[in-house]
C-alpha positions as CSV (number, residue, x, y, z in Angstrom):
1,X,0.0,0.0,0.0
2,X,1.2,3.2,-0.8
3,X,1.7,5.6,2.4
4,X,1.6,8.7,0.5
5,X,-1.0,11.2,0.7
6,X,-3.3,11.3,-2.7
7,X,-5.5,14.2,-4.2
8,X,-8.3,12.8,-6.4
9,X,-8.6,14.4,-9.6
10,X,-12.4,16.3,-9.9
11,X,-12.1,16.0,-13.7
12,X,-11.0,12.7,-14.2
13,X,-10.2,11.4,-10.7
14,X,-6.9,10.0,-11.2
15,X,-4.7,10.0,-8.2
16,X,-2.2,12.7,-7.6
17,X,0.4,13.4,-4.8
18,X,-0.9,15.5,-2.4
19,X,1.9,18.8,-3.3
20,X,0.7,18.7,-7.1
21,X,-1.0,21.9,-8.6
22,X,-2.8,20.4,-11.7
23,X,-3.4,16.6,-12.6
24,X,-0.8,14.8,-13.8
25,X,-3.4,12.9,-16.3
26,X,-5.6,15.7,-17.5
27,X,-3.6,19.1,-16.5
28,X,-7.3,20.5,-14.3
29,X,-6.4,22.6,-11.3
30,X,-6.5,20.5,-7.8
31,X,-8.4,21.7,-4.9
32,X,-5.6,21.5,-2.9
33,X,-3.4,23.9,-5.1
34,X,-6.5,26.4,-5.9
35,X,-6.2,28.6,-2.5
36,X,-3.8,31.1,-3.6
37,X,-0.5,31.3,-1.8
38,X,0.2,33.6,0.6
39,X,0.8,37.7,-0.2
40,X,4.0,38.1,0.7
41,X,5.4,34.7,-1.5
42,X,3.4,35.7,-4.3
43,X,4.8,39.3,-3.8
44,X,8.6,38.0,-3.7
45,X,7.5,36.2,-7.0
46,X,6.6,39.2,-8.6
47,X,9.6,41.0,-7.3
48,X,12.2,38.1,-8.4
49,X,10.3,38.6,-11.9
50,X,10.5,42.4,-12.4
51,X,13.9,43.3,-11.2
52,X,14.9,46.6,-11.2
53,X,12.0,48.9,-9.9
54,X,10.0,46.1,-9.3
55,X,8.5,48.1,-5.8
56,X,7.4,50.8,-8.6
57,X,5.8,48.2,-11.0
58,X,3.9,46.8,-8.3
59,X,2.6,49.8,-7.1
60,X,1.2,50.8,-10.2
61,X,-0.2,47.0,-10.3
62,X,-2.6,48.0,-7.4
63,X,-4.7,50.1,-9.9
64,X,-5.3,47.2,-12.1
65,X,-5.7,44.6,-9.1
66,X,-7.5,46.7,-6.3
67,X,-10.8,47.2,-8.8
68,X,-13.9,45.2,-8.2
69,X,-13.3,43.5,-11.3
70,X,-9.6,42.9,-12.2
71,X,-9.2,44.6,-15.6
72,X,-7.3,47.2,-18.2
73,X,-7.0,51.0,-17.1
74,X,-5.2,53.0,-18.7
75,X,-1.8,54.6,-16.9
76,X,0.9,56.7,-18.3
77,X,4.3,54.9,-19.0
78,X,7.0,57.4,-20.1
79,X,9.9,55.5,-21.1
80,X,7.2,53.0,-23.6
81,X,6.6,56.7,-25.0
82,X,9.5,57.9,-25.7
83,X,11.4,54.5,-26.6
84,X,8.1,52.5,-27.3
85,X,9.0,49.4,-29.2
86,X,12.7,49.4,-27.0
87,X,11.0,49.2,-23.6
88,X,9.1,46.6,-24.7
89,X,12.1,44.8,-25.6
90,X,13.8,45.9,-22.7
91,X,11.5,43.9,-20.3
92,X,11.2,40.5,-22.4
93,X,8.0,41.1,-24.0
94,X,8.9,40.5,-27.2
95,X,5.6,39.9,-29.3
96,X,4.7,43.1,-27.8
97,X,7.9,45.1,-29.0
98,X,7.2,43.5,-32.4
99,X,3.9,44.7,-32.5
100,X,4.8,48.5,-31.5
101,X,7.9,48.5,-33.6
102,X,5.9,47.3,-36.9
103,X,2.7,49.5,-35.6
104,X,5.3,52.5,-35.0
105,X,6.4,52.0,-39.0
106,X,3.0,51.7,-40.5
107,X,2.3,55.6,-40.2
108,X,5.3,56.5,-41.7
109,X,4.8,54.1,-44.4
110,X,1.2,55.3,-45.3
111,X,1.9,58.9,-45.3
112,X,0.7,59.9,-41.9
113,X,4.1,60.9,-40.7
114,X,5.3,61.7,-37.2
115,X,1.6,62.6,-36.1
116,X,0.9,58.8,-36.5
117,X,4.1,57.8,-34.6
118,X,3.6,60.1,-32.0
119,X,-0.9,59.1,-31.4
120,X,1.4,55.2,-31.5
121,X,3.4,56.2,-29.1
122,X,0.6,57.9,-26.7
123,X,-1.3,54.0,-27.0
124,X,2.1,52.3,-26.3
125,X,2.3,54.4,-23.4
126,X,-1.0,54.5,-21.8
127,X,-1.4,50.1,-22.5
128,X,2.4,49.4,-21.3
129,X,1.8,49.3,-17.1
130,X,-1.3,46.9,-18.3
131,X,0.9,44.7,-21.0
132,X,3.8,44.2,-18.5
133,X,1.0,43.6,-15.2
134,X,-0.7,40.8,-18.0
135,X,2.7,39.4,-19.2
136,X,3.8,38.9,-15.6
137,X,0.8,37.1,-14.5
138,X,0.7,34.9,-17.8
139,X,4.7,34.0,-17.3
140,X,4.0,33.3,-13.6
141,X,1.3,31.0,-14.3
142,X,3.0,29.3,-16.8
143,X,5.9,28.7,-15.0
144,X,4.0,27.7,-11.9
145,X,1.8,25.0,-14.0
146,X,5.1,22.8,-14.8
147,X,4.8,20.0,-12.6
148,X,7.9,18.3,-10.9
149,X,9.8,22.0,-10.4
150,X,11.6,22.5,-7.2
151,X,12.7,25.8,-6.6
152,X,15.9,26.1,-8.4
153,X,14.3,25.0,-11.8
154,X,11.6,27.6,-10.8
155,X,13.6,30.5,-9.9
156,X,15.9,29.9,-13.9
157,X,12.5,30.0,-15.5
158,X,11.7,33.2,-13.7
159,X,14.7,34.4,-14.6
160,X,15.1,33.8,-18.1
161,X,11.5,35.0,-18.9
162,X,11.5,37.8,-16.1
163,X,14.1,41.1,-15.8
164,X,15.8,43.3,-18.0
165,X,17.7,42.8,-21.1
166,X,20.4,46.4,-20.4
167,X,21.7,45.6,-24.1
168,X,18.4,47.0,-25.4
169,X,20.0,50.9,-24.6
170,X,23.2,50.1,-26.5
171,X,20.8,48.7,-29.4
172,X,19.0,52.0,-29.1
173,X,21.6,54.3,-29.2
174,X,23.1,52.8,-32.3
175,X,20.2,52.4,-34.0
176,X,19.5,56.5,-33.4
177,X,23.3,57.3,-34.7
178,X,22.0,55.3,-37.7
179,X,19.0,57.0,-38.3
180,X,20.8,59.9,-37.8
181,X,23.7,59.1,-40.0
182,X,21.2,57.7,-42.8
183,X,19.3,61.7,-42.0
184,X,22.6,63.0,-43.3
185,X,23.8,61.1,-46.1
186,X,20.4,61.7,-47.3
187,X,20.1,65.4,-47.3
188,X,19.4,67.4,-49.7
189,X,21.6,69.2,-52.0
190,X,21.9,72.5,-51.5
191,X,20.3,75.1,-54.3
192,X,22.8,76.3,-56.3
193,X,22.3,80.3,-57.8
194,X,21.6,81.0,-61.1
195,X,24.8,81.9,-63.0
196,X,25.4,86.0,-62.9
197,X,27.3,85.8,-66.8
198,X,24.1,84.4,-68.0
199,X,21.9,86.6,-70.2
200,X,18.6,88.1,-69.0
């Protein structure tokens, strides 16, 4: 007989050890696992995920999870305004910095210009506190739903889908000196004056 304690499976009710999260047969979410764990670990989870400024990301959280209904509202996000696509990048989300970065092109491409970057820019901005607070709680969730982790395996999950990528400035910089280099290789020939020996 086995001694070990066993959770029984509401979906399918196959046996599961008692410290599982979902079924090891069908994936559903155990009983035992569905009482969320306590504030201040899922707090240091958060924090281990953000990295730098991660007490200012999770105060700006509060507005999205201190509503009677958990849900978007938009919040102002400088550096995803000035930078947009970069900052994006910056914090791992990367179908998110494609998005902004081909969205950010578009305007110019149609003919809209700057004004279309810049109304881009004010969305990327106003959505980016909600994006990150969503990509965090998707990542999390994922990471904790792999069965079998033990805390080392956890915390390189966390930390290969979590933090900063600091390389992102350096790609930014260089990609401005391009843009401007390319801004003056590509400038326009000066008029030259008519000719004064020319006849009238």
């Amino acid at each position: 007989m086995n001694d070990t304690l066993q959770i029984s499976c509401p979906r399918c009710a196959a046996a599961n050890p008692q410290e599982a999260a979902y079924c090891n047969k069908c994936g559903q979410q155990l009983a035992a696992a569905a009482s969320t764990p306590s504030l201040l670990a899922e707090l240091a989870l958060w924090r281990q995920f953000i990295g730098p400024r991660a007490d200012a990301y999770l105060e700006r959280f509060r507005t999205f999870r201190e509503r009677a209904q958990e849900g978007f509202v938009p919040t102002w996000h400088w550096p995803a305004f000035g930078v947009g696509w970069l900052w994006y990048l910056y914090r791992k989300m990367y179908l998110h910095a494609a998005i902004f970065l081909f969205g950010g092109l578009l305007p110019m491409v149609l003919g809209a210009g700057l004004v279309g970057v810049v109304i881009w820019n004010l969305f990327a901005a106003a959505a980016a506190n909600y994006l990150y607070y969503m990509h965090i709680k998707l990542s999390l969730a994922l990471i904790e739903q792999r069965a079998g982790l033990d805390q080392e395996a956890r915390d390189h999950l966390i930390h290969d889908a979590g933090g900063i990528q600091p390389y992102v400035w350096w790609l930014g910089i260089g990609l401005m000196a391009l843009a401007i280099g390319a801004g003056i290789m590509d400038a326009p020939a000066p008029l030259k004056p008519p000719a004064s020996d020319s006849p009238a």
